[in-house]
Biopython code that builds the backbone (N, CA, C, O; Angstrom):
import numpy as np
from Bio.PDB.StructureBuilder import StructureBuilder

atoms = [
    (1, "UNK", "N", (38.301, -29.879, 12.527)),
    (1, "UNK", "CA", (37.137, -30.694, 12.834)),
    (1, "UNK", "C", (37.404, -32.111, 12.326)),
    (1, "UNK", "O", (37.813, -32.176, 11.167)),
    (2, "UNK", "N", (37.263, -33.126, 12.916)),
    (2, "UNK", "CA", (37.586, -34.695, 12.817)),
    (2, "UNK", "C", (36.017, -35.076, 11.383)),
    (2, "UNK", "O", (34.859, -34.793, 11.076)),
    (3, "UNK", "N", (37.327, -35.957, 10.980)),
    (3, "UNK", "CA", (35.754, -36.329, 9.662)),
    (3, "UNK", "C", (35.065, -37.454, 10.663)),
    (3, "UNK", "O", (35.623, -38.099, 11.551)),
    (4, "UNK", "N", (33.791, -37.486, 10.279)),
    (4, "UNK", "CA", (33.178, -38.548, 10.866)),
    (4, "UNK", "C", (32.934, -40.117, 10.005)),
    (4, "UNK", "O", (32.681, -41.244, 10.431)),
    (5, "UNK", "N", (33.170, -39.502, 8.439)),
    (5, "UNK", "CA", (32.782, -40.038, 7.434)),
    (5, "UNK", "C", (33.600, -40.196, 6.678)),
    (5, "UNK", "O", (34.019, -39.050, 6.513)),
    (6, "UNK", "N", (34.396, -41.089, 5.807)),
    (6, "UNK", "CA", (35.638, -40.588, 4.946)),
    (6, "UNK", "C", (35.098, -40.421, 3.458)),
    (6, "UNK", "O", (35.237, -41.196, 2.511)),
    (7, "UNK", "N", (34.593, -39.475, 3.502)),
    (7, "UNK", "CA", (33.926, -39.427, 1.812)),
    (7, "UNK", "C", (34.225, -37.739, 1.802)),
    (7, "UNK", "O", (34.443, -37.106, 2.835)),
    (8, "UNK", "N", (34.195, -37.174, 0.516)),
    (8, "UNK", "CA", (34.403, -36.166, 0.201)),
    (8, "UNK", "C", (33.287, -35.298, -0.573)),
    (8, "UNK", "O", (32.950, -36.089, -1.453)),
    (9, "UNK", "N", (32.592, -34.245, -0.740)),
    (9, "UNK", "CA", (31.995, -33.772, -1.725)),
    (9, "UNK", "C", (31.579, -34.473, -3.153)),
    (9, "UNK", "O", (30.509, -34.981, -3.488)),
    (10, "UNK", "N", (32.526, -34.352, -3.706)),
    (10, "UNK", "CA", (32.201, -35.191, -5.509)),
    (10, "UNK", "C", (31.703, -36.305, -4.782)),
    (10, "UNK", "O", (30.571, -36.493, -5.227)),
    (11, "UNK", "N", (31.938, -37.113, -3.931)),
    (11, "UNK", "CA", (31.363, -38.965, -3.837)),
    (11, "UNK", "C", (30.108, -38.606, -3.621)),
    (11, "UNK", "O", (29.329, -39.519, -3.894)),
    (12, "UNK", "N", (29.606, -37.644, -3.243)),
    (12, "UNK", "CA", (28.127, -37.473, -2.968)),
    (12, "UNK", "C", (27.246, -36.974, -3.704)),
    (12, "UNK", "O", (26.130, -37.045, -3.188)),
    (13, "UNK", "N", (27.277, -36.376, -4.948)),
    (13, "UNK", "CA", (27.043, -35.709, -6.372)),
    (13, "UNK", "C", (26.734, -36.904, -7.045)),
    (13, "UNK", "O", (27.712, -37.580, -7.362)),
    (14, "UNK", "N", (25.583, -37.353, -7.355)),
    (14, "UNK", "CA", (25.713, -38.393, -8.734)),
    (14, "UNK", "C", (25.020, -37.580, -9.405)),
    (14, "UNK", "O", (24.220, -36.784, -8.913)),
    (15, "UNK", "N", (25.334, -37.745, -10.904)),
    (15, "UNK", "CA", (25.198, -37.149, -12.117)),
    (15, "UNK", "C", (24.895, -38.066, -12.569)),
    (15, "UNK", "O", (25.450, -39.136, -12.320)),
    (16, "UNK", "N", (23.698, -37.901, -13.556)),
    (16, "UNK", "CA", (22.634, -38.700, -14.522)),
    (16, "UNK", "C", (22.385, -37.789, -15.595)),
    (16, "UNK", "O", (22.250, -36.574, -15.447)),
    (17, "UNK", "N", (22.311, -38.588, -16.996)),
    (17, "UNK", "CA", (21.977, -37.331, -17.882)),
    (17, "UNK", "C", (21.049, -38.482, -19.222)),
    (17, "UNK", "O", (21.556, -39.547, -19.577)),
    (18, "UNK", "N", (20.187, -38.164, -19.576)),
    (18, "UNK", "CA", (19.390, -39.228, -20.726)),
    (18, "UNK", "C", (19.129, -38.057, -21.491)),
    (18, "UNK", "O", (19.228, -36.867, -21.191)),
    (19, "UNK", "N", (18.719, -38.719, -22.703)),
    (19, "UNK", "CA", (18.234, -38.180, -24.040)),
    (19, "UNK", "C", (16.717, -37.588, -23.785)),
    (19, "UNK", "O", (15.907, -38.428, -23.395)),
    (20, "UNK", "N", (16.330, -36.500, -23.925)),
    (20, "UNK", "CA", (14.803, -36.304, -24.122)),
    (20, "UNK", "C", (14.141, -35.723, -25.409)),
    (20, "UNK", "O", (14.395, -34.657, -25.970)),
    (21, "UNK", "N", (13.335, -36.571, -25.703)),
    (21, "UNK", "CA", (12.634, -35.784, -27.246)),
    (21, "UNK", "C", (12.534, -34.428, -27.412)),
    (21, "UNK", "O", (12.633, -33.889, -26.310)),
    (22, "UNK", "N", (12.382, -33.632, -28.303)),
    (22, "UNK", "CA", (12.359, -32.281, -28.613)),
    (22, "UNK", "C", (10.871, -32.176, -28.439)),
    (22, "UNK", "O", (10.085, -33.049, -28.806)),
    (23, "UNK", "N", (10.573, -31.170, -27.919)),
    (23, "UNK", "CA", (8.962, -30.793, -27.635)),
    (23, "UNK", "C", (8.347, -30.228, -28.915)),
    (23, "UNK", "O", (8.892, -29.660, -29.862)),
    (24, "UNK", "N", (6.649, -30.634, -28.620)),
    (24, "UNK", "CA", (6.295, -30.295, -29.867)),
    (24, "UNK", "C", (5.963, -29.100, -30.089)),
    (24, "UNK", "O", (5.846, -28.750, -28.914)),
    (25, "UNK", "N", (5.690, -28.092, -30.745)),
    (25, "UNK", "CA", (5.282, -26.679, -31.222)),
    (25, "UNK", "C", (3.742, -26.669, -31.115)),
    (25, "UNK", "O", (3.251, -27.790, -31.251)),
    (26, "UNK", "N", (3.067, -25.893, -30.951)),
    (26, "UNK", "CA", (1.799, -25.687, -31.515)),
    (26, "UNK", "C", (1.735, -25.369, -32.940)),
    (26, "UNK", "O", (0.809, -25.704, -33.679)),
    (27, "UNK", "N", (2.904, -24.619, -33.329)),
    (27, "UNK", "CA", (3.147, -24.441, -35.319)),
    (27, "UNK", "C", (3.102, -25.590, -35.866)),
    (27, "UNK", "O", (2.351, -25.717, -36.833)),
    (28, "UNK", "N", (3.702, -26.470, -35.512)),
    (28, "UNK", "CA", (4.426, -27.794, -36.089)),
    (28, "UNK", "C", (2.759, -28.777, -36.526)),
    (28, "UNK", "O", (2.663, -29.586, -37.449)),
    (29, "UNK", "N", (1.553, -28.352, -35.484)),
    (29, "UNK", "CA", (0.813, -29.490, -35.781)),
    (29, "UNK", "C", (-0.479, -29.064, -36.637)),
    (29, "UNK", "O", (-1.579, -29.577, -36.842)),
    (30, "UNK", "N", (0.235, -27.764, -37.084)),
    (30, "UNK", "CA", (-0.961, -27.088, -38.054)),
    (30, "UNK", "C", (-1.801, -26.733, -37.385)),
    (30, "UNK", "O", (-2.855, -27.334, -37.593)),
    (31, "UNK", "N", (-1.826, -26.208, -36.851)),
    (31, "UNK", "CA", (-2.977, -24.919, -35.530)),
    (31, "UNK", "C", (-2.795, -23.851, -36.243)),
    (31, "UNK", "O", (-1.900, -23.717, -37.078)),
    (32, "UNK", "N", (-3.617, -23.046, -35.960)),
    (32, "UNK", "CA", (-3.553, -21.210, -35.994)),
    (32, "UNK", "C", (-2.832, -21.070, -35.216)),
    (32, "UNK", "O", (-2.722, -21.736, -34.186)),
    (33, "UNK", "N", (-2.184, -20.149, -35.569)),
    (33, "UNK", "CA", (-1.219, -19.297, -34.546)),
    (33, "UNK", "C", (-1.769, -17.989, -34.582)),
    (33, "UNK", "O", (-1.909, -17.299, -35.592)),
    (34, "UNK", "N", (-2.093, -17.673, -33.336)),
    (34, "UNK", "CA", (-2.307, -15.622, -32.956)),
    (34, "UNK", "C", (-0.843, -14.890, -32.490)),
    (34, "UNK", "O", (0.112, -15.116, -31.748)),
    (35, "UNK", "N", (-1.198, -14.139, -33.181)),
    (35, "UNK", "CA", (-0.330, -12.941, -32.929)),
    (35, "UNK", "C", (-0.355, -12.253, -31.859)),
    (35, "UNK", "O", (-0.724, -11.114, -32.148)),
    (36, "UNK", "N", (-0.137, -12.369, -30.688)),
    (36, "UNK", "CA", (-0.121, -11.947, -29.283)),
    (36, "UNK", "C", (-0.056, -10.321, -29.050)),
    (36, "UNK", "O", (-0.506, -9.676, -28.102)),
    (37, "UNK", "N", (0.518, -9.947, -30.003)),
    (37, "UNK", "CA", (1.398, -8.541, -30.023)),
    (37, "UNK", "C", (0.470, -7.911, -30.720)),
    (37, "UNK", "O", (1.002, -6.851, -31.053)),
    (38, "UNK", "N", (-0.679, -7.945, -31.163)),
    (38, "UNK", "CA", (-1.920, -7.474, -31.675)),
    (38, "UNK", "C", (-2.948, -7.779, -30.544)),
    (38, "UNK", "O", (-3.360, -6.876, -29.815)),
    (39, "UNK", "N", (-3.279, -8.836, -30.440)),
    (39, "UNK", "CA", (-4.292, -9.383, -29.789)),
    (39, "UNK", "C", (-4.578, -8.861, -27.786)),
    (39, "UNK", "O", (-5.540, -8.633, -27.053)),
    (40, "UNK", "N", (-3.433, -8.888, -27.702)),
    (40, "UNK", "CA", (-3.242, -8.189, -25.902)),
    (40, "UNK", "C", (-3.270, -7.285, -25.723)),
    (40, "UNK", "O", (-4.087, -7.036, -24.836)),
    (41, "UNK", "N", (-2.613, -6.176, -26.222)),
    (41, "UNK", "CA", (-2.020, -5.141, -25.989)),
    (41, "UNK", "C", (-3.551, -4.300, -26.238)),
    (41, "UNK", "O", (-4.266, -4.257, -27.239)),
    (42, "UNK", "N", (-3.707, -3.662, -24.867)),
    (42, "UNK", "CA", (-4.585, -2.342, -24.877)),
    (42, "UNK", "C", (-4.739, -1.626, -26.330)),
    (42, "UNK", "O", (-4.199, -2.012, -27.367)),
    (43, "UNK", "N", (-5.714, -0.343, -26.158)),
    (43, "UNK", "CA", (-5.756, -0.055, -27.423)),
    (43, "UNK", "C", (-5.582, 1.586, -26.657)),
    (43, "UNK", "O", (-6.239, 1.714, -25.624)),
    (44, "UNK", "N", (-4.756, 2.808, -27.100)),
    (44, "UNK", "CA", (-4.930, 3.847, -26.113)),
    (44, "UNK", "C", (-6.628, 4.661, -26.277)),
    (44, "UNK", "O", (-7.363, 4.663, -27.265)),
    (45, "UNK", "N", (-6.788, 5.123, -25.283)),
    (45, "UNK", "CA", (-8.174, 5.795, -25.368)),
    (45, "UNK", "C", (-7.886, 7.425, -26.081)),
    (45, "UNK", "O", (-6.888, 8.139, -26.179)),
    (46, "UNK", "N", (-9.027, 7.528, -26.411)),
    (46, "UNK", "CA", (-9.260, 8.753, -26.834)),
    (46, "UNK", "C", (-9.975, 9.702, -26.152)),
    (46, "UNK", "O", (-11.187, 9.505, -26.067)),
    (47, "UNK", "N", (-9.591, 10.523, -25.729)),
    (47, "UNK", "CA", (-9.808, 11.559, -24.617)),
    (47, "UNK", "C", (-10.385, 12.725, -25.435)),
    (47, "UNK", "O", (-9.557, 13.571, -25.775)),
    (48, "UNK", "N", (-11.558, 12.903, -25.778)),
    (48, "UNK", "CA", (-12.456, 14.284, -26.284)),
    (48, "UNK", "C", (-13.255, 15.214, -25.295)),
    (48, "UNK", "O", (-13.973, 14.977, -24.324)),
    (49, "UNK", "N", (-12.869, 16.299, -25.891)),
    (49, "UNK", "CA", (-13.493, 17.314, -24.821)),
    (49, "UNK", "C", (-15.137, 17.320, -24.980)),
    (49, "UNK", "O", (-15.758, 17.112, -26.022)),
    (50, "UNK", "N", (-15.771, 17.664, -23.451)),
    (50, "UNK", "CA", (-17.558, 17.358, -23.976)),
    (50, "UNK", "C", (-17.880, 18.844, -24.513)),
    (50, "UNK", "O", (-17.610, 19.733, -23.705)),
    (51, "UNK", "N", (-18.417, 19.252, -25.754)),
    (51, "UNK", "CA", (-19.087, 19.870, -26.177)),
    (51, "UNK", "C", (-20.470, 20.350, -25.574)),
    (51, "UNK", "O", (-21.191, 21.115, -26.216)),
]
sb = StructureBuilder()
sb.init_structure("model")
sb.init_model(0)
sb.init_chain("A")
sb.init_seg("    ")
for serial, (resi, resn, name, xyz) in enumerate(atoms, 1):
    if name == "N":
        sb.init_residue(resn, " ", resi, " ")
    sb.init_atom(name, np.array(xyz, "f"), 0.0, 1.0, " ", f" {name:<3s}", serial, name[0])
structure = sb.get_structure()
């Protein structure tokens, strides 16, 4: 197949890369933190026979 274009792959790739700040925590700014792994999780039922 005839090029139409004389450029190759890589010439068409530009790569950029900058510095970005580290994100902040919700820990970091003195909040409560919940415990997810308590707080979500179902609780199992209790299944009693009717008397």
């Amino acid at each position: 197949m005839p090029q139409v274009i004389d450029v190759n792959p890589t010439d068409l790739i530009a790569t950029r890369a900058e510095n970005v700040a580290p994100r902040r925590t919700a820990a970091s700014g003195g909040a409560d933190v919940v415990d997810l792994a308590n707080t979500i999780r179902p609780k199992r039922a209790r299944i009693t026979p009717d008397s």
